[in-house]
N, C-alpha and C positions, 0 to 999 in steps of 0.2 A: 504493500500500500504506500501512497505518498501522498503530499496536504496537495501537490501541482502548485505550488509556488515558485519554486523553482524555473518554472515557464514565462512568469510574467515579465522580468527582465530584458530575454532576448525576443519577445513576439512585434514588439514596435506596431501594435496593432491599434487601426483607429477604428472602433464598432461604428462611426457613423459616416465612414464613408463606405460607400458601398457600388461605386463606381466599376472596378473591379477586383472583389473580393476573394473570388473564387481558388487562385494559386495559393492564396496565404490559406484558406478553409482546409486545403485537401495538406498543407504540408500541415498546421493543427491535428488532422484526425491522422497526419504517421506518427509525429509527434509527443502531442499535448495533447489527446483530444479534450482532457476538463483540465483546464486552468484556472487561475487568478490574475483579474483585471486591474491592475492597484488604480489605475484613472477613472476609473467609473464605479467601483468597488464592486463587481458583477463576477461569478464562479462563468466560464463559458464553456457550451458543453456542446461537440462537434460531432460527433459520430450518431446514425441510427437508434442502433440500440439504447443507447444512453439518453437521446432525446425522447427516445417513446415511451424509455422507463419513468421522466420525468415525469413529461405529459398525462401517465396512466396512474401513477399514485399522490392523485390529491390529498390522500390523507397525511401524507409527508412532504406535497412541495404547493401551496398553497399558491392560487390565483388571485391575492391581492393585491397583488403589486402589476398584475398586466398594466390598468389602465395610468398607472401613476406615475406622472410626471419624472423621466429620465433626471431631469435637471431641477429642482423641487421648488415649487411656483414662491416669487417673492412676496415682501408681505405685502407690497401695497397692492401689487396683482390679487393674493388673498382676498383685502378690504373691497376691490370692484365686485370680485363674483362672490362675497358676504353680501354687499351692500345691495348687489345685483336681484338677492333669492337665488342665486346658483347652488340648487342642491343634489344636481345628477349623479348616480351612480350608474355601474355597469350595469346595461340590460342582463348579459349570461359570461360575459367572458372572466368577471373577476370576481363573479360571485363563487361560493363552495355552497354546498349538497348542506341543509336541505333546502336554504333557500334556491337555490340553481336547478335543482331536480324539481321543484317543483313550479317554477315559472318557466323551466325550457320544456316541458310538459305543456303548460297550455299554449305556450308561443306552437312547438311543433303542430298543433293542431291548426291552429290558420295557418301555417310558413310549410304546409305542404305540400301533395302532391293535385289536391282539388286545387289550391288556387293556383299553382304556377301550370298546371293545363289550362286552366281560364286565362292567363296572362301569355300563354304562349302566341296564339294570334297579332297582339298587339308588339310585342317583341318582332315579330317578324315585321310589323309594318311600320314600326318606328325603324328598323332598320334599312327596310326597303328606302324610306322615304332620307334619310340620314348618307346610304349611297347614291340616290337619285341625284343628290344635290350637288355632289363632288363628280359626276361622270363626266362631263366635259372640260373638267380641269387636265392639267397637264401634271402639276405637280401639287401634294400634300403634305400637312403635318397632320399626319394620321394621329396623331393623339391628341391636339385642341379641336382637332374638325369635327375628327370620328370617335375618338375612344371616349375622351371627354365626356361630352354629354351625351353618347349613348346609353352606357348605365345608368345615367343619372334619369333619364328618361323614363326605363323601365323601371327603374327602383320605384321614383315617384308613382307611377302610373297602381303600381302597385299599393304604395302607402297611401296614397289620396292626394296627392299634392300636385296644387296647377304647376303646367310649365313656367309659367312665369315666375315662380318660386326657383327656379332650378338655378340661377346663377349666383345666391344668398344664400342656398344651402350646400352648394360645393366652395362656395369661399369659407361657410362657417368650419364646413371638414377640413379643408386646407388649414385654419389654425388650431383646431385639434390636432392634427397631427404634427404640426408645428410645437405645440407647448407637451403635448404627453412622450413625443417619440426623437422629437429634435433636442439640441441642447443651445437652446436660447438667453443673450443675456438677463438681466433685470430689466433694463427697459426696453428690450423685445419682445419681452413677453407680455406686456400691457396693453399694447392694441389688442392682440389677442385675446384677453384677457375678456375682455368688454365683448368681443364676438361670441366668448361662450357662453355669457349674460344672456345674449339677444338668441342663442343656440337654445340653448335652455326654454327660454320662454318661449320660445315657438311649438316647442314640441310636448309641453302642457297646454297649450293654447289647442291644438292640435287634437290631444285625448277631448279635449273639451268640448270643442266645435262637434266632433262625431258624438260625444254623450249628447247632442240638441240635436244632431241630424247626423244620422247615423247612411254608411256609404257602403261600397262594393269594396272594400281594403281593406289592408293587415289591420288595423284601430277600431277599426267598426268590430273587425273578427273578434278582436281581444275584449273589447267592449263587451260584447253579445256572450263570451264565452264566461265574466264575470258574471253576469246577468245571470248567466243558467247554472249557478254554482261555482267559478273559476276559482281559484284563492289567490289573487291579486290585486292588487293597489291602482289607483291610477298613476301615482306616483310611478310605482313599478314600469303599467305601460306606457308609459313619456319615458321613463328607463331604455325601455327596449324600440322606442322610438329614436331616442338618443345615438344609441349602440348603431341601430340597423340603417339610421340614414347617413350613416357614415361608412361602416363596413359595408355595406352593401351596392355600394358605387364605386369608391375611390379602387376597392382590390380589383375587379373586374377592369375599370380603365388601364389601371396598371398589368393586368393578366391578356389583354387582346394588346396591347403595345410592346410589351416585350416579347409576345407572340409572334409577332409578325415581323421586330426585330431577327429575330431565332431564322425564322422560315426563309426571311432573305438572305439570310448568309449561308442558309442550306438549301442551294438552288434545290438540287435534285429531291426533296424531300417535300417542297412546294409543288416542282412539275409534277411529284406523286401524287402527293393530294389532287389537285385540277385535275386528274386523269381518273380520279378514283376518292369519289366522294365517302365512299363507305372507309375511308381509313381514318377520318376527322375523330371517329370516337376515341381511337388508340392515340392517337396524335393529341388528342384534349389532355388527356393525363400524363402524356410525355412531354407536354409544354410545363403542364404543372409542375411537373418532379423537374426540371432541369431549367425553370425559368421561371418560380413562382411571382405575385406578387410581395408576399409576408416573408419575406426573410429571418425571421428571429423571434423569440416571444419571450415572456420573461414568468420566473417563479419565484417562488422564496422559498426557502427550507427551513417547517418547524421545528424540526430536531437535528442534533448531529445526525449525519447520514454519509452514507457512500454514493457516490455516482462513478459507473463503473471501476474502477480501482483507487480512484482517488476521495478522502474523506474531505466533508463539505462542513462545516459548522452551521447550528441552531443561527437562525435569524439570515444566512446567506441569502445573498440576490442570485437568482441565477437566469444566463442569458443562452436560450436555448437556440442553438443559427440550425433550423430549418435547411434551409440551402446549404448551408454541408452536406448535412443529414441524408438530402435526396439524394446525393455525391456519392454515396462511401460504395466503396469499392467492395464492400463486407456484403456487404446484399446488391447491389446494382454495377453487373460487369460493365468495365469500360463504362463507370460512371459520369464522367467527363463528356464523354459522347452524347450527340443528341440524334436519337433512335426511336422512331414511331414505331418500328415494328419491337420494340422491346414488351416482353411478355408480362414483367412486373412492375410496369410504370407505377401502376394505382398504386403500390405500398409506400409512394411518397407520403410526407408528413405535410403538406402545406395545407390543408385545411383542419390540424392538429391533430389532435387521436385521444380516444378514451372520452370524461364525461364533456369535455369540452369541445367535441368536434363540431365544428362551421354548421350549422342548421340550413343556412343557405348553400349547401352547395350544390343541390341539385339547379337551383337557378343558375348558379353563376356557370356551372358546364353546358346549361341550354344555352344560356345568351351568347356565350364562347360559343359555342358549336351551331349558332342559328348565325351568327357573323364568320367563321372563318368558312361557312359553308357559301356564303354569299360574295364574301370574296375570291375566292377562287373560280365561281360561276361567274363574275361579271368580270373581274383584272385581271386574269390569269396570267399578263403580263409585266405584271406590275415590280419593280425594284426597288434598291433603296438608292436615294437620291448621292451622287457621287461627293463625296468630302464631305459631308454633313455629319456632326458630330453630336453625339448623344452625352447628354449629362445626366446624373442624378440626384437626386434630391437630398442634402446632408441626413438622415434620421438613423433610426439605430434598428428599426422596423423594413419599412416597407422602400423598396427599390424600385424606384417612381420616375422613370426617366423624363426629362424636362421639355422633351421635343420627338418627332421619328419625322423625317423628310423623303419621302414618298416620290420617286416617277410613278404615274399608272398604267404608264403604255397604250399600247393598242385594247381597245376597250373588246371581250368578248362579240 
């Protein structure tokens, strides 16, 4: 056994850039796969196994710290979202069992399979209409035109929310994720600060407006489903309105742009698809495992504990990198590779594992898979635009690139 401090010295590692991460992740899991971050005070835990053993024993690695601020919010930031009424908590991601089991219990019953076949039509024609509008261009950035506000579309369309909302509720998520996953000064944090105010109170306003007129969407469901015995709060469902109009947009943008990222650097695996539409579903889950959105997620550890060989102390942070994880060469040959016909894509970790897995995910591989089905039928010649440079986004979370610049070629 070893504490793995010994690691932290020579790793020279910055968790929040994540530009490219990948060489430093796979020499960690020869390495160091669980280390100690002394700059961030975070245990990081690199390899499969280890990540899923994480992920799997809530009873020893608690989800209270997912949602909480990397860089720990100043005071006078505090006094805006006190003074604000800012009292949001996690809808499911940072709560423990029993509150968690028993509100991802009633969520899963509207956030299933009834409503997302009621919402699949509209998916398609918010897409339809979303390529419609860029086909006679020459060139795009496929991620403010298309990826952007496409989730954000279908997310809303789902929760109940006018379009016209759509450009104030993705800036409100842009500083969320700015202040919980970024490491922002004191007075960066401020504006923001105030945006989670006005975040907040939208999304009790929200539960509210559907308790007087009740709609065809996730709020109305949760609504209806308290009505008929649920055991939740309203508080609770502005919680999980909270959680979901956030998660439920920003990872999807990020998952169809690094997607299509991937796919143009792997011609032949593009011209596969165009030629052979039935291989999108294997393709869905090897975009995932080898290009997630959520790179990382975080735990704490209630008691001393091991994670694979190395001992973790009571009270540890710990930063679990996903994107390793999908990497390791222990379960996923020629992890490094990116392989549609690979047989165990699905045992990726990006939509976590055990009680806290992604409740959206079957949305988020339809909408993926109703878009990269749409593009390959209509651009099938499409590239990525020459010298154009991809950045992304400083966080410790999610690998958010800044831009994708797009030729479309000769149109289908």
């Amino acid at each position: 056994m070893t504490t793995g401090h010994e690691s932290a010295g020579k790793c020279n590692y910055d968790p929040f850039d994540l530009s490219s991460p990948h060489k430093k992740w796979k020499a960690f899991r020869a390495e160091s796969p669980v280390f100690y971050h002394e700059e961030t005070d975070y245990w990081v835990v690199t390899k499969h196994e280890d990540v899923k053993q994480v992920f799997d024993d809530w009873n020893t690695f608690s989800s209270d710290n997912a949602q909480a601020p990397m860089r720990p919010m100043c005071a006078q930031g505090k006094q805006i979202m006190k003074d604000g009424g800012f009292t949001a908590y996690s809808g499911l991601s940072a709560r423990v069992p029993p509150d968690h089991t028993r509100i991802r219990k009633i969520v899963q019953t509207a956030f299933g399979p009834r409503r997302f076949k009621a919402i699949e039509p509209k998916i398609e024609d918010i897409i339809d209409r979303s390529l419609a509008a860029v086909k006679s261009k020459a060139e795009i950035d496929f991620f403010q035109e298309i990826a952007y506000p496409v989730p954000a579309l279908v997310l809303f369309t789902l929760m109940g929310i006018p379009d016209g909302d759509v450009p104030k509720v993705k800036d409100w998520a842009t500083s969320r994720a700015a202040l919980t996953w970024g490491n922002l000064s004191d007075e960066e944090q401020l504006p923001h600060a105030h945006k989670m105010v006005e975040y907040w109170s939208y999304c009790r306003d929200l539960v509210a407006a559907r308790r007087q007129q009740p709609g065809d969407d996730l709020p109305s469901d949760l609504l209806q489903a308290q009505f008929d015995g649920g055991e939740i709060t309203d508080e609770e469902i502005a919680g999980v309105m909270y959680s979901v109009l956030f998660a439920g947009h920003e990872t999807t943008t990020t998952l169809m742009t690094n997607a299509l990222k991937v796919l143009m650097e792997n011609r032949e695996t593009w011209d596969e698809i165009c030629a052979d539409p039935s291989k999108i579903k294997n393709a869905t889950e090897e975009v995932l495992r080898y290009a997630p959105s959520i790179v990382s997620w975080r735990r704490r550890a209630k008691t001393d504990t091991r994670i694979g060989f190395v001992d973790v102390p009571e009270n540890a942070n710990i930063l679990m990198i996903m994107g390793s994880a999908n990497r390791d060469e222990d379960l996923f040959k020629d992890g490094e590779t990116f392989d549609i016909q690979r047989e165990n894509a699905r045992n990726h970790l990006s939509f976590g594992y055990g009680v806290h897995f992604c409740p959206g995910f079957q949305l988020a591989k339809m909408e993926f898979g109703i878009m990269l089905r749409e593009l390959t039928k209509r651009f099938p010649n499409m590239t990525l635009k020459d010298g154009s440079a991809v950045e992304y986004v400083r966080n410790i979370s999610f690998r958010v690139p800044n831009r994708l610049d797009i030729k479309l070629g000769t149109p289908a």
